[in-house]
N, CA and C atoms of all chains as a GROMACS GRO file, in nm:
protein
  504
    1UNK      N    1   2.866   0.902   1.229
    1UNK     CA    2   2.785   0.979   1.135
    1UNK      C    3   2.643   0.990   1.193
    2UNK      N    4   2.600   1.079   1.212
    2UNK     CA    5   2.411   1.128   1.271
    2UNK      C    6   2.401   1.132   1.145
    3UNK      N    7   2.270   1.028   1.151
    3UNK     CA    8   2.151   1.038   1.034
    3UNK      C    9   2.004   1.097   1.095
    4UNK      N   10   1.995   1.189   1.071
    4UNK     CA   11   1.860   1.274   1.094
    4UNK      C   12   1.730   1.201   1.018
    5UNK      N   13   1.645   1.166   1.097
    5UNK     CA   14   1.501   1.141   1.004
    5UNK      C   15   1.381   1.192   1.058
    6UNK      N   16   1.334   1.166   0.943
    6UNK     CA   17   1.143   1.199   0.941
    6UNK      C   18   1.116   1.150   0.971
    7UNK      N   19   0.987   1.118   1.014
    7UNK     CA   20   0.892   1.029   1.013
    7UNK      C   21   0.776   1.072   0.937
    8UNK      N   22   0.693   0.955   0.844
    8UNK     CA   23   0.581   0.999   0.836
    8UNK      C   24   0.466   0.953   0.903
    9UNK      N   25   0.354   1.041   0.965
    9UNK     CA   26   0.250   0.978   1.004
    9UNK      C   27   0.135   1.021   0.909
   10UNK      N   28   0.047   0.872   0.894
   10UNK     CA   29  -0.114   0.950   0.882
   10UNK      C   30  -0.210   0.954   1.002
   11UNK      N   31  -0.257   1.050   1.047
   11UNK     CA   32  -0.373   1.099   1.137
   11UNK      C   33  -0.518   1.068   1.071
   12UNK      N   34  -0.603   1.000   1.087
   12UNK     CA   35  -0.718   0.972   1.073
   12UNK      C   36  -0.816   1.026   1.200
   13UNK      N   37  -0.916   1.115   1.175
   13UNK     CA   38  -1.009   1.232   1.264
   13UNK      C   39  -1.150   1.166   1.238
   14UNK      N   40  -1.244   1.086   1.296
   14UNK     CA   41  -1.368   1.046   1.264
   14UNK      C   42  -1.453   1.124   1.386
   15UNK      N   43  -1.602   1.154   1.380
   15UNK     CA   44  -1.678   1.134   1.470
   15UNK      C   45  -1.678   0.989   1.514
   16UNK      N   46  -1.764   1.003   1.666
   16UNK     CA   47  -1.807   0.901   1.727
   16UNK      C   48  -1.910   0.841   1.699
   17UNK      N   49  -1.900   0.709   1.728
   17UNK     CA   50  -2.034   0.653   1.709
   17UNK      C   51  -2.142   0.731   1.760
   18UNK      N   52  -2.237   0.782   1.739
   18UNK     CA   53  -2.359   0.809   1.785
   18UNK      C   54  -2.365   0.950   1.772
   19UNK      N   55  -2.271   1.013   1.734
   19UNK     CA   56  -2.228   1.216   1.723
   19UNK      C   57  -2.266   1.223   1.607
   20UNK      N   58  -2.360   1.295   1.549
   20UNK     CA   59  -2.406   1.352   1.417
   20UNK      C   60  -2.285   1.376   1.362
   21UNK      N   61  -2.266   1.344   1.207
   21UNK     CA   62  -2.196   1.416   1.098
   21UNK      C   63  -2.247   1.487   1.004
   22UNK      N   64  -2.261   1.597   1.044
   22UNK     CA   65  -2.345   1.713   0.973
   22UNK      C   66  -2.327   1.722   0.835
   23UNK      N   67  -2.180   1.716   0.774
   23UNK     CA   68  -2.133   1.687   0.663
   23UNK      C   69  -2.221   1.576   0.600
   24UNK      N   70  -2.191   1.469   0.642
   24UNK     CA   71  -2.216   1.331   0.573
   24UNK      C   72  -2.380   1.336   0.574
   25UNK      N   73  -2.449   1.401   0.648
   25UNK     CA   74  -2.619   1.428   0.633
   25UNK      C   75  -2.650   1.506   0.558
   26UNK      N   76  -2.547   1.616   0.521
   26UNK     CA   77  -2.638   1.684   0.409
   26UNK      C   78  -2.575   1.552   0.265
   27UNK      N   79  -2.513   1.545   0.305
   27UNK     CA   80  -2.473   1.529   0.163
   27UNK      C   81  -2.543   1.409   0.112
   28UNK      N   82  -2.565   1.333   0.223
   28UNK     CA   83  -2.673   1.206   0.149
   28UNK      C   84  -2.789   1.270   0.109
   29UNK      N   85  -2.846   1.366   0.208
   29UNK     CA   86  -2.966   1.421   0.182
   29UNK      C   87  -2.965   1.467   0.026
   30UNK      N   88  -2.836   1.560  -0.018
   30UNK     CA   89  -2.842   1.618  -0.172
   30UNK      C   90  -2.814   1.499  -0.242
   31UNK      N   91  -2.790   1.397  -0.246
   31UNK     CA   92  -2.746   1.273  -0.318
   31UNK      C   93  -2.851   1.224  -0.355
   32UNK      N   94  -2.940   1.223  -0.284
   32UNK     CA   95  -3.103   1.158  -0.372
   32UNK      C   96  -3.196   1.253  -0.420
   33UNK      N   97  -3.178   1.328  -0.304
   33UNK     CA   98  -3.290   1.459  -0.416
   33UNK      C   99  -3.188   1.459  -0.598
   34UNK      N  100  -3.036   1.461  -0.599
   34UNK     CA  101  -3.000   1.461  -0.717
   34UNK      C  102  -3.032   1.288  -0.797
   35UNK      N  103  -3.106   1.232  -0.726
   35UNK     CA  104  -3.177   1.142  -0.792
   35UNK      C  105  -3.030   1.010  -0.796
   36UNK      N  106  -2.950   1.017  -0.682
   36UNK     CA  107  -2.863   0.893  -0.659
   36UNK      C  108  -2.923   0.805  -0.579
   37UNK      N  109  -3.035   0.724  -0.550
   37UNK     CA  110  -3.083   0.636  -0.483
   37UNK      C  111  -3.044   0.509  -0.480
   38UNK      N  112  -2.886   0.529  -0.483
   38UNK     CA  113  -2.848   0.315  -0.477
   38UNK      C  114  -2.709   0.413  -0.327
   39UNK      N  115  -2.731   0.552  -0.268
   39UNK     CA  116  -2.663   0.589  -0.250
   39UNK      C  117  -2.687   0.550  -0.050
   40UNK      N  118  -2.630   0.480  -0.002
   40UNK     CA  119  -2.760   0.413   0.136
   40UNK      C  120  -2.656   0.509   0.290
   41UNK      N  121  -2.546   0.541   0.284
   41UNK     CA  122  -2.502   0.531   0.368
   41UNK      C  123  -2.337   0.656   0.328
   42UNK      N  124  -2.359   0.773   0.454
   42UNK     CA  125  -2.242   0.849   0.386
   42UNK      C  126  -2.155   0.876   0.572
   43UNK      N  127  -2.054   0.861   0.580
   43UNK     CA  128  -1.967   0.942   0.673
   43UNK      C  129  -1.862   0.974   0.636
   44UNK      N  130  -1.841   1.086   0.742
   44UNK     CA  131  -1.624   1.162   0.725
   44UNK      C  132  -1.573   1.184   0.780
   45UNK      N  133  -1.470   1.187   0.707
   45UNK     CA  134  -1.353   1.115   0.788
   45UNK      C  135  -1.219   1.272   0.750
   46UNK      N  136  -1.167   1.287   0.843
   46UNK     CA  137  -1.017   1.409   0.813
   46UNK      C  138  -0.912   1.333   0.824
   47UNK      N  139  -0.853   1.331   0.724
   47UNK     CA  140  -0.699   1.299   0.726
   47UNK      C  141  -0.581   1.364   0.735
   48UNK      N  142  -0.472   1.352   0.833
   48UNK     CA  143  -0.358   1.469   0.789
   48UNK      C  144  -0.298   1.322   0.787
   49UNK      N  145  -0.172   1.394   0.674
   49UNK     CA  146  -0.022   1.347   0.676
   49UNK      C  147   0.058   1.405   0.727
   50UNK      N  148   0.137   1.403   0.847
   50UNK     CA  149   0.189   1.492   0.922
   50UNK      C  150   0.388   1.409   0.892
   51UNK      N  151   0.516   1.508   0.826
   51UNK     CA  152   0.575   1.486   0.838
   51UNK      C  153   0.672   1.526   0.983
   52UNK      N  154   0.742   1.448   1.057
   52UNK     CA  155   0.747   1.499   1.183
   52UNK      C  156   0.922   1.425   1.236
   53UNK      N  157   0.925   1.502   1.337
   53UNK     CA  158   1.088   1.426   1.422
   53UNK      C  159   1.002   1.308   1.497
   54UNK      N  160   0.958   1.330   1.554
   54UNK     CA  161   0.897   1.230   1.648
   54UNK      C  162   0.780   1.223   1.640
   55UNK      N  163   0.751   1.062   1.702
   55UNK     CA  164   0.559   1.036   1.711
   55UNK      C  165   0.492   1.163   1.838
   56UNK      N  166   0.581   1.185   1.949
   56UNK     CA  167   0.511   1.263   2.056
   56UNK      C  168   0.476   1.386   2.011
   57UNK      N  169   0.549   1.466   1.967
   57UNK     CA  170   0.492   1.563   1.895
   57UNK      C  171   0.324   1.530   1.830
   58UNK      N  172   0.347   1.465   1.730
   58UNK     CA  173   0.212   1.393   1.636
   58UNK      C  174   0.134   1.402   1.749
   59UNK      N  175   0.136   1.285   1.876
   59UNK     CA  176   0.024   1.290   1.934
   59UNK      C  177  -0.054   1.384   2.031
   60UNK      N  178   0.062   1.491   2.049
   60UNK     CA  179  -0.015   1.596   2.145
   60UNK      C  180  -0.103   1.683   2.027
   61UNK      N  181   0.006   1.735   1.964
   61UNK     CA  182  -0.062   1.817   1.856
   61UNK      C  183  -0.218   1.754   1.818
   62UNK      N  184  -0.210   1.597   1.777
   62UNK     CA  185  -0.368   1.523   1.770
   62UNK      C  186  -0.471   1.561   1.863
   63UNK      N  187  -0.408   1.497   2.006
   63UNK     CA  188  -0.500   1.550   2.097
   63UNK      C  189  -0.527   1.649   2.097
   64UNK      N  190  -0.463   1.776   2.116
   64UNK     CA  191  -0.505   1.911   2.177
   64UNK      C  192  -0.550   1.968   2.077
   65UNK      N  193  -0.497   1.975   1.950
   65UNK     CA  194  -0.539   2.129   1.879
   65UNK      C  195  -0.632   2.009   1.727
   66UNK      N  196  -0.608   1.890   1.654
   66UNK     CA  197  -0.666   1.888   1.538
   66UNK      C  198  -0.791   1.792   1.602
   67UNK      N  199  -0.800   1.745   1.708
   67UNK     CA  200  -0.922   1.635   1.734
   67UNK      C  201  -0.992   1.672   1.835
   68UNK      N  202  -1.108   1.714   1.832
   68UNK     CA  203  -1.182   1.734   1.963
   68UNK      C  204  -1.215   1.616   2.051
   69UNK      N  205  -1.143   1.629   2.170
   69UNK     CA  206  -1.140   1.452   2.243
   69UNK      C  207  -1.348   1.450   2.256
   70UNK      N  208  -1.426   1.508   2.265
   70UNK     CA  209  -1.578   1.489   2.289
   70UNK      C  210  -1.626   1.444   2.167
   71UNK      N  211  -1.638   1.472   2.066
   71UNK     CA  212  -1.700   1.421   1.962
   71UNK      C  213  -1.600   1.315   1.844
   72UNK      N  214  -1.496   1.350   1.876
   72UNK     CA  215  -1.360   1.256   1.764
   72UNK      C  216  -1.322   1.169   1.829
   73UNK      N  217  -1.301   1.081   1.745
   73UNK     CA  218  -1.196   0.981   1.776
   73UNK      C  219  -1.105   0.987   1.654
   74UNK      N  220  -1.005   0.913   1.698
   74UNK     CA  221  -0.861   0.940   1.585
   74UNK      C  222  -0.745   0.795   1.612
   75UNK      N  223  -0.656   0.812   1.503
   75UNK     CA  224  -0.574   0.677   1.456
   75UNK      C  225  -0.427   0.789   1.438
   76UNK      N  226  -0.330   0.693   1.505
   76UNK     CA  227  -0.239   0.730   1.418
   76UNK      C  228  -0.145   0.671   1.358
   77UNK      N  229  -0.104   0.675   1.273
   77UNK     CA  230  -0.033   0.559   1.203
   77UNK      C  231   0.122   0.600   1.149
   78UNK      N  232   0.194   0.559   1.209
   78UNK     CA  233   0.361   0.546   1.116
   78UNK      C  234   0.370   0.499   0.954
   79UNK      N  235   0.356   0.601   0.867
   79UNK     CA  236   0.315   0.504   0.754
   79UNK      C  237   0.468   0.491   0.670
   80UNK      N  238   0.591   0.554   0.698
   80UNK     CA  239   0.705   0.494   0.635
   80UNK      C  240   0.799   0.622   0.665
   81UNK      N  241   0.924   0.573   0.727
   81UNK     CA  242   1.055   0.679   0.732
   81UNK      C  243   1.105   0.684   0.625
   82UNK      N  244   1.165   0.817   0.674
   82UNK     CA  245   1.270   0.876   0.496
   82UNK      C  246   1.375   0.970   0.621
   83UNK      N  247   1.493   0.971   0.594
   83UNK     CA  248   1.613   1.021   0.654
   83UNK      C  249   1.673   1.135   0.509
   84UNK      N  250   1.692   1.241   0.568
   84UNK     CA  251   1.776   1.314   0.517
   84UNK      C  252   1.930   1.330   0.539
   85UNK      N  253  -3.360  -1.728  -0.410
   85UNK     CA  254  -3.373  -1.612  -0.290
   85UNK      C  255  -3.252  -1.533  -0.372
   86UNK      N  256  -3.357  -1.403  -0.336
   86UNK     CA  257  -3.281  -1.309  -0.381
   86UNK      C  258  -3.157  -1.231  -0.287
   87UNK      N  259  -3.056  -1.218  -0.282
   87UNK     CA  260  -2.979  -1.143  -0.212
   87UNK      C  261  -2.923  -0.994  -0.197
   88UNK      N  262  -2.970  -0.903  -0.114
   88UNK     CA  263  -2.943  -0.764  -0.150
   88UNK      C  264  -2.837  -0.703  -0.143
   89UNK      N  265  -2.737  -0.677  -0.198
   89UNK     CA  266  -2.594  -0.650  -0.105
   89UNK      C  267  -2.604  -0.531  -0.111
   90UNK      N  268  -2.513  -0.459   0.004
   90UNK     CA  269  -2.455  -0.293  -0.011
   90UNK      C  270  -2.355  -0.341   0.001
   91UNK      N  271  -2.243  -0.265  -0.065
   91UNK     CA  272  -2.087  -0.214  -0.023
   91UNK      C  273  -2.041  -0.131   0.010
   92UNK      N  274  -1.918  -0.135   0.050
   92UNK     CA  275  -1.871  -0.021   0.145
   92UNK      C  276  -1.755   0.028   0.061
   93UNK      N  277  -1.728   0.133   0.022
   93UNK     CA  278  -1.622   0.175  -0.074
   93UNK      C  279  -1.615   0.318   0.041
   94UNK      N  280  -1.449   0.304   0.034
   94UNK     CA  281  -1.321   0.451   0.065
   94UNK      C  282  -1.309   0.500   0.002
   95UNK      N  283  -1.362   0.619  -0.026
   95UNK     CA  284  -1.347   0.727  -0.129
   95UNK      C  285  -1.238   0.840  -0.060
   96UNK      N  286  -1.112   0.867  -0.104
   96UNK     CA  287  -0.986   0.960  -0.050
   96UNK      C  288  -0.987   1.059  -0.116
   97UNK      N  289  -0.985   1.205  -0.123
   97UNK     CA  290  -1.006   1.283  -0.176
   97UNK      C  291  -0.870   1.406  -0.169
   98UNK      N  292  -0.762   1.417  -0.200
   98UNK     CA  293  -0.641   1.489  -0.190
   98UNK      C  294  -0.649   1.658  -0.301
   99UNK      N  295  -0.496   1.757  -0.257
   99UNK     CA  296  -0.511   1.772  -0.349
   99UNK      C  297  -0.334   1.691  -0.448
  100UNK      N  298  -0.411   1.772  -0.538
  100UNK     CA  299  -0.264   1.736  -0.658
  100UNK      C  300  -0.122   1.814  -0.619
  101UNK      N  301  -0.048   1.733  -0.680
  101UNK     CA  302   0.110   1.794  -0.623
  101UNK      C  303   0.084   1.915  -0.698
  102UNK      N  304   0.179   1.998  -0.605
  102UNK     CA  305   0.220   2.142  -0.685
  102UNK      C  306   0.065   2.248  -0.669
  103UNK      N  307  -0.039   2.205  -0.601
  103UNK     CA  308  -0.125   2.300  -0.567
  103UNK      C  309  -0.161   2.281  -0.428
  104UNK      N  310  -0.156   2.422  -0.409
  104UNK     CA  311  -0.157   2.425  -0.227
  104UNK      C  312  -0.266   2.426  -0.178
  105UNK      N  313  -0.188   2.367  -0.006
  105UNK     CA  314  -0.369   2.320   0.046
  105UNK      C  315  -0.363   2.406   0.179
  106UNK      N  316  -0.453   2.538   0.141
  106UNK     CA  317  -0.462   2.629   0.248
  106UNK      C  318  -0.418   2.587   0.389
  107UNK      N  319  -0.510   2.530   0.398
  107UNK     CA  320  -0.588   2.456   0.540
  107UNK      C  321  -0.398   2.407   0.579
  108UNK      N  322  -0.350   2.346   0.518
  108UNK     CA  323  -0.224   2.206   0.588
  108UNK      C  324  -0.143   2.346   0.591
  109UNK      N  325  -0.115   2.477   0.525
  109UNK     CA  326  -0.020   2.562   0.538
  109UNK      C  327  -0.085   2.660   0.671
  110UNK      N  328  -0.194   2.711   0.667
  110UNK     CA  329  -0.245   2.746   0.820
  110UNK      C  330  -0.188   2.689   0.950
  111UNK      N  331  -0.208   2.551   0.897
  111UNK     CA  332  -0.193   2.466   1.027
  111UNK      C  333  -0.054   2.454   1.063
  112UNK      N  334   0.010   2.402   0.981
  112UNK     CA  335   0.177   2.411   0.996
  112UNK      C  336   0.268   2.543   1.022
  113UNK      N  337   0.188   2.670   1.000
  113UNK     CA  338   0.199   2.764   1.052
  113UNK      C  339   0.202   2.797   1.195
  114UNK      N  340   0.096   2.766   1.241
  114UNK     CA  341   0.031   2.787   1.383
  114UNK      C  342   0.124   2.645   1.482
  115UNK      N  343   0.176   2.526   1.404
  115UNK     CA  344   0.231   2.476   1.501
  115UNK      C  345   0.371   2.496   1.574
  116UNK      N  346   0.401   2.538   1.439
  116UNK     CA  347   0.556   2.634   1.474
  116UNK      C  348   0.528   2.768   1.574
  117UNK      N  349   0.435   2.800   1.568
  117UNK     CA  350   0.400   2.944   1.611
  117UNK      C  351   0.401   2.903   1.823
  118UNK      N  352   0.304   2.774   1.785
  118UNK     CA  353   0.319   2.727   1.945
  118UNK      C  354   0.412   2.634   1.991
  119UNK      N  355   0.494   2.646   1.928
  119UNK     CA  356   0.652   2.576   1.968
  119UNK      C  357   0.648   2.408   1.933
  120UNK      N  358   0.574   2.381   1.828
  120UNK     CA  359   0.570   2.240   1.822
  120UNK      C  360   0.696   2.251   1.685
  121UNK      N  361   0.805   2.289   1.680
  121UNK     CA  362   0.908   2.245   1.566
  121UNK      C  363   0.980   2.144   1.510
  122UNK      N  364   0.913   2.025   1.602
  122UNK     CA  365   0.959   1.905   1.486
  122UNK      C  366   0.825   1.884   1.421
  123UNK      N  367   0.764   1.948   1.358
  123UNK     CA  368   0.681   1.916   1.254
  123UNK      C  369   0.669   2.003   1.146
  124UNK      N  370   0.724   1.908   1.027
  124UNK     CA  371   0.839   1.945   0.920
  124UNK      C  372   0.746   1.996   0.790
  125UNK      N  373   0.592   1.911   0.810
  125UNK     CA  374   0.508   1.916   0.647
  125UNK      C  375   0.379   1.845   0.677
  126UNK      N  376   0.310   1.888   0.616
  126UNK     CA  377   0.122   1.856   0.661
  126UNK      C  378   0.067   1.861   0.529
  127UNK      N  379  -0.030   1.725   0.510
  127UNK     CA  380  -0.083   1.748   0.414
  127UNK      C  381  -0.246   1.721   0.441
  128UNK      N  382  -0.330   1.750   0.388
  128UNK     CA  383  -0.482   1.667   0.464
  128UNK      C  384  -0.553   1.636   0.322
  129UNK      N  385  -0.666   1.547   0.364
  129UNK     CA  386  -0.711   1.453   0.250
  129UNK      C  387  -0.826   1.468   0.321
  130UNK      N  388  -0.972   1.458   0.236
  130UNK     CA  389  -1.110   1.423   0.288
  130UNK      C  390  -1.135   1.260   0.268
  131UNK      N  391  -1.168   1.205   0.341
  131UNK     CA  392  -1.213   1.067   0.357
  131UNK      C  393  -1.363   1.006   0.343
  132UNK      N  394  -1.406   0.948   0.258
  132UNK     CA  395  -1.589   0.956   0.243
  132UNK      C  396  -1.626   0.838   0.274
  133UNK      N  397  -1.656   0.733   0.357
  133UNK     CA  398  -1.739   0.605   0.372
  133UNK      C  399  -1.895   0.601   0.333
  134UNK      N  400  -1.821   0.495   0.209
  134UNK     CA  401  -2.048   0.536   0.142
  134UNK      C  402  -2.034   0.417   0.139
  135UNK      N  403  -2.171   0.381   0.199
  135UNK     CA  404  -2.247   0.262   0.162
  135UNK      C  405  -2.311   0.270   0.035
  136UNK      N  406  -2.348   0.148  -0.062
  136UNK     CA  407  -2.420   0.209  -0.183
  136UNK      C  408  -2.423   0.069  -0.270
  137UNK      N  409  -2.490   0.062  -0.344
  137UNK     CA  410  -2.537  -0.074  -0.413
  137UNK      C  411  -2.459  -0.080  -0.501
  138UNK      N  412  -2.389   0.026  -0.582
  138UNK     CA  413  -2.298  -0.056  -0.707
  138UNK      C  414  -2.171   0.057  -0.678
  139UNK      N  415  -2.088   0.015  -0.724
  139UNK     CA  416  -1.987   0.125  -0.720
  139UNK      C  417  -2.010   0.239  -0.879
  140UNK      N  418  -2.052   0.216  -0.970
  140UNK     CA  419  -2.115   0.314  -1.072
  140UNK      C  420  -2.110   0.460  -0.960
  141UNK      N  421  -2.210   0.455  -0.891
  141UNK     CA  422  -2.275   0.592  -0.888
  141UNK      C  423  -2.204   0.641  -0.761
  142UNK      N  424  -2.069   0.533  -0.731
  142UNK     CA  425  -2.014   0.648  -0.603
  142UNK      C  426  -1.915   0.677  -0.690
  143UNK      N  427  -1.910   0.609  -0.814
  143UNK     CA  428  -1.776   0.719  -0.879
  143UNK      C  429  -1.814   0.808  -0.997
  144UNK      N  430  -1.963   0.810  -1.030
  144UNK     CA  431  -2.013   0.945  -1.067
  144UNK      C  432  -2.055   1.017  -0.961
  145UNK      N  433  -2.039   1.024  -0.811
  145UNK     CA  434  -2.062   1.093  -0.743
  145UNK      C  435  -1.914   1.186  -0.698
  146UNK      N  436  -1.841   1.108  -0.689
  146UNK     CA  437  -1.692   1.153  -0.622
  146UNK      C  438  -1.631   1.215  -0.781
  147UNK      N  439  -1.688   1.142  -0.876
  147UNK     CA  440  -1.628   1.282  -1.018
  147UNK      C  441  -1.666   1.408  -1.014
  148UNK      N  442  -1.807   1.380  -0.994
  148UNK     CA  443  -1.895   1.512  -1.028
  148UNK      C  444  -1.921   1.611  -0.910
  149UNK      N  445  -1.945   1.546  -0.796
  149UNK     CA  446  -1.969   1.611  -0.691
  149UNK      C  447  -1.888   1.638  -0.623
  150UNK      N  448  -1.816   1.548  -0.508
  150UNK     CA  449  -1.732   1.537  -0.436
  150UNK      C  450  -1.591   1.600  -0.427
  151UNK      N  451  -1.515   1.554  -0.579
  151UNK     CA  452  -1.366   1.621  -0.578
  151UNK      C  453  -1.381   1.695  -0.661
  152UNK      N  454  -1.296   1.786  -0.708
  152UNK     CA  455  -1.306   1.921  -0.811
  152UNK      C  456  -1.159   1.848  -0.872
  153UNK      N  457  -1.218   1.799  -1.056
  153UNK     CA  458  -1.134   1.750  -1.148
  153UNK      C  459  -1.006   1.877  -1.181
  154UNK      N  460  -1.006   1.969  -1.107
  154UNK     CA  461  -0.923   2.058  -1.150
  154UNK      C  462  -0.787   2.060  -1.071
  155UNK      N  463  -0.841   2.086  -0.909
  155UNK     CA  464  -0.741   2.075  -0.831
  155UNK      C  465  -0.705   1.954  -0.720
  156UNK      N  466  -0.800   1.854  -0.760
  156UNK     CA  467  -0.840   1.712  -0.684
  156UNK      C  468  -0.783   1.596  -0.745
  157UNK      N  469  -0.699   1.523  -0.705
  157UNK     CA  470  -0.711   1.378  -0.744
  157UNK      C  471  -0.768   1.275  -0.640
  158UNK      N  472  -0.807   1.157  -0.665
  158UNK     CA  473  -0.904   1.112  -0.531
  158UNK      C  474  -0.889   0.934  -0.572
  159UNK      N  475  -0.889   0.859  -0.495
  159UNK     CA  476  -0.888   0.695  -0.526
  159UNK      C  477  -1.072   0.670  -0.470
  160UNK      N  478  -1.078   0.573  -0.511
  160UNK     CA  479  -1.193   0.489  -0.464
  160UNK      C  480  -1.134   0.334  -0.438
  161UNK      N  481  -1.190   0.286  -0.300
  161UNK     CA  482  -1.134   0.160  -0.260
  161UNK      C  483  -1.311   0.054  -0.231
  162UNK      N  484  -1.328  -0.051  -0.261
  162UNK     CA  485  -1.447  -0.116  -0.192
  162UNK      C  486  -1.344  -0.139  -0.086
  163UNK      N  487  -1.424  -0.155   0.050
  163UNK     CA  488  -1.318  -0.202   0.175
  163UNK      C  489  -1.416  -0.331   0.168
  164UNK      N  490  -1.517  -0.325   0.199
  164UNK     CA  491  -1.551  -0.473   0.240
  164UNK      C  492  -1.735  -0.484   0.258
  165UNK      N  493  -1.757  -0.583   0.192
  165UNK     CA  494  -1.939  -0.586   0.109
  165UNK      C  495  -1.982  -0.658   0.271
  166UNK      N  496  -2.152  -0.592   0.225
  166UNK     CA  497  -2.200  -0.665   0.347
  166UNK      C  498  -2.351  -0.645   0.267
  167UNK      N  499  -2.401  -0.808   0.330
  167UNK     CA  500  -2.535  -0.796   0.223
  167UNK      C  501  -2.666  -0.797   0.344
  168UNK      N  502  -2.812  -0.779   0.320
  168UNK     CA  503  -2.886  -0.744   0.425
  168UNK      C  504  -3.020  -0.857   0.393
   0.00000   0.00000   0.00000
């Protein structure tokens, strides 16, 4: 009997240490002008859940087309199979 | 002696089942398109790392600001306090 499965991965997409997050600067910036000042510290982060046949797939697709290898760094994680 | 802490809270930001997320149907589009076909389903999530003195005002921030109560559901996690 072939049992066919999924896999699931999560992809986690961060900047690098020291690479501006343009996102996470404005938004602290609007966070205190809206008068949130206990607010000290903002970054972001992209997540996919990618359902897939295989991890190799996941990781080219990561590299090449959702993570820019110069400014990203990235995770990927097996987070639980399911077989159809 | 007084002690100052910040914490660090994971703010995950999804959308809700049954409403679509442009962006993960684009993408899953375009991977089939460049011959990547074992990848079956995509979903993406925004990820927020705030530093911030109480958790109060990162979860009137992530209500009000951050996720849209309409088509958003979102967790908040402290990951781990660090005092200065």
């Amino acid at each position: 009997m072939f049992v066919y499965s999924i896999m699931k991965f999560r992809v986690e997409i961060r900047y690098k240490e020291g690479v501006e997050d343009p996102e996470a600067v404005t938004i602290l910036k609007n966070f205190n002008i809206l008068g949130y000042k206990g607010i000290r510290d903002v970054r972001t982060s992209k997540v996919y859940y990618i359902d897939a046949d295989d991890r190799d797939e996941v990781s080219e697709i990561t590299s090449k087309i959702l993570a820019n290898p110069v400014i990203h760094t990235y995770t990927i994680e097996a987070i639980e199979g399911s077989s159809h």
